[in-house]
Structure formats: C-alpha cells, structure tokens
VMD Tcl script that draws the C-alpha trace (Angstrom):
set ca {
  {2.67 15.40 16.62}
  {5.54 13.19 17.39}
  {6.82 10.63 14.54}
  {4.22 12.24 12.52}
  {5.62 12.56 8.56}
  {4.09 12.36 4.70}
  {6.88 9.52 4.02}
  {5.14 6.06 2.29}
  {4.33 3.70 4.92}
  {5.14 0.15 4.74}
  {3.11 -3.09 5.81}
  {-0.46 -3.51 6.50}
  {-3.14 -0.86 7.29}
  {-7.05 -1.82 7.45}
  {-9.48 0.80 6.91}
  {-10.99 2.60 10.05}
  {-13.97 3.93 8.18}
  {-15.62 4.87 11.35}
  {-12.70 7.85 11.61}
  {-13.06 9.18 7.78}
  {-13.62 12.80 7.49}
  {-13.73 15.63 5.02}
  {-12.30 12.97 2.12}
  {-9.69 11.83 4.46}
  {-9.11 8.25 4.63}
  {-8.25 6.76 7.80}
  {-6.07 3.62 8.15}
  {-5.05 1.71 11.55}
  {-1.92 -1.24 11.67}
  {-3.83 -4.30 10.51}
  {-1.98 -6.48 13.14}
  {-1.90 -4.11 16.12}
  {-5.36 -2.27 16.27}
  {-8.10 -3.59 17.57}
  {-10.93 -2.47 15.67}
  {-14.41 -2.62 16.48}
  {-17.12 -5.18 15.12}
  {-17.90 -4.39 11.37}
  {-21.19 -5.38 9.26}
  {-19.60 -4.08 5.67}
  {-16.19 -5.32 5.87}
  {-13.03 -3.17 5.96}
  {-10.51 -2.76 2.96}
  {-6.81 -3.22 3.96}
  {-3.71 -1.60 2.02}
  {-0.35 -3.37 1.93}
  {2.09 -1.43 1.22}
  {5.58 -2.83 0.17}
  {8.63 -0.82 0.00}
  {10.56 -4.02 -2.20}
  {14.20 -3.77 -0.87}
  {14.27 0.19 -1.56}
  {13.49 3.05 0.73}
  {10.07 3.75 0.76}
  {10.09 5.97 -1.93}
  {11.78 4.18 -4.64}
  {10.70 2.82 -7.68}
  {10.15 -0.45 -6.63}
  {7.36 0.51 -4.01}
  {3.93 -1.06 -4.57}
  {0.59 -0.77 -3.04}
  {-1.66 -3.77 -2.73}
  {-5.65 -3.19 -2.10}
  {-7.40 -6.43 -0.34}
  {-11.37 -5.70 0.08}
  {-13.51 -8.43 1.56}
  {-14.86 -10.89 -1.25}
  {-18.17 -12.22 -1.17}
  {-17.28 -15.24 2.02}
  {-15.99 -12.26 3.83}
  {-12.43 -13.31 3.20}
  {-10.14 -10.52 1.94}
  {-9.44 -10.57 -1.86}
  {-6.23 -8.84 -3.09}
  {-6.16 -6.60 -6.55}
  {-3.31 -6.55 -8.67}
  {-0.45 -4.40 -7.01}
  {0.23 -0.97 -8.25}
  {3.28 0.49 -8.86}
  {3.61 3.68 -6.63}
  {5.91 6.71 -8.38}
  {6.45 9.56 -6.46}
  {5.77 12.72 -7.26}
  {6.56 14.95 -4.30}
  {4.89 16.27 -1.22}
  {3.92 13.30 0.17}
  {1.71 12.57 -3.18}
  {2.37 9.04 -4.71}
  {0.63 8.49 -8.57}
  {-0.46 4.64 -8.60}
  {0.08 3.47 -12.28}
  {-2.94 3.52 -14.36}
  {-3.52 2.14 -17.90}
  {-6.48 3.57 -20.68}
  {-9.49 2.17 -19.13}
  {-8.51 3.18 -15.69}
  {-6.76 6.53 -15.43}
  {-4.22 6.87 -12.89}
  {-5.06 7.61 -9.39}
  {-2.64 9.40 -7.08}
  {-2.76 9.22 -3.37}
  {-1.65 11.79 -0.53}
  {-0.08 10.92 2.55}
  {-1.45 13.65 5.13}
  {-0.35 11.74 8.08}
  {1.41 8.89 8.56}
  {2.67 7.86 12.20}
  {2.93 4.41 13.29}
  {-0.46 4.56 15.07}
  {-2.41 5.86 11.75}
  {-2.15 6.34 8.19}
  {-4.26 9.51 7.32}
  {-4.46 9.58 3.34}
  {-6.64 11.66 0.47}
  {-7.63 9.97 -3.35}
  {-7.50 12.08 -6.03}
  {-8.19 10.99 -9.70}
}
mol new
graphics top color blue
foreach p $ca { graphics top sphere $p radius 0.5 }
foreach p [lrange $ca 0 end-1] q [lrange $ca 1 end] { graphics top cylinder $p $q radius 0.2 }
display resetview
C-alpha cells in the first residue's frame, strides 16, 4: 500500500469503531473523515510530535473520550518512548501499569493500531 508505514502519526485521529477487527483499532483524520452518525460516542487520539521527529522523546499521546454532555474530555497526555518496530510504551505509574501501543498501519487515510498491556 502506498504511503503505508509503522512511523508515529501526528495530529488528530477519531475512532472508527465500526472498522475494528481481530484487536485492531481503527482510527480515521478527525478533521477530514466524515464519519457516520454515532449513538456511543467516538474516542479521538491526538498525537503530538513536540518540535521532534515523531519518534523522539518529546512525543505525547493525548486520549479525548466523550464526557457525559457528549463533549470530548481530554486525559492527561502520555509520554510515548519508543521501543522499536513500530511499538511505542505510553508511560505508566504503580496503579496503572504501562501500556504500549503498535502502529500496524499508519497512512494518511487511517491509523490501524493494537493495545497491549
């Protein structure tokens, strides 16, 4: 696939839940797709790069999932450290372990990723 890579995304990707398969996650532009109507509210991932290359230290991942007016509400950012292939650990602390993401496709159409914990 053309433009297709496991390289860290930047900007804004809302959750296309409707696409999800076999623990994929499946992410569309936020600002570009037009996704159909949704009852349960989609989660949307911001990803900032700082003033690095995608995969420096200073990239963070921000989760926003729909509060209880429907509005998005954003989580704390997490720090994301790569580790290689495409796999990016998201800080954790004690009481929350840390999680690590994989990128298995990332093109500027969609953002194909798998949690693992």
């Amino acid at each position: 696939m053309h433009g297709m890579t496991g390289a860290l995304p930047g900007g804004s990707w809302t959750h296309s839940y409707e696409e999800d398969a076999d623990g994929i996650e499946v992410y569309r532009p936020t600002a570009t797709f037009a996704f159909p109507p949704s009852r349960k509210g989609r989660k949307v991932l911001q990803f900032d790069t700082g003033s690095g290359t995608p995969e420096s230290a200073s990239a963070t991942l921000t989760s926003m999932a729909p509060g209880p007016d429907d509005r998005p509400r954003a989580g704390p950012a997490a720090q994301l450290r790569p580790l290689g292939m495409g796999r990016y650990a998201l800080a954790g602390t004690a009481d929350a372990p840390q999680d690590v993401i994989e990128i298995v496709e990332a093109t500027p159409e969609i953002l194909k990723l798998k949690r693992e914990r």
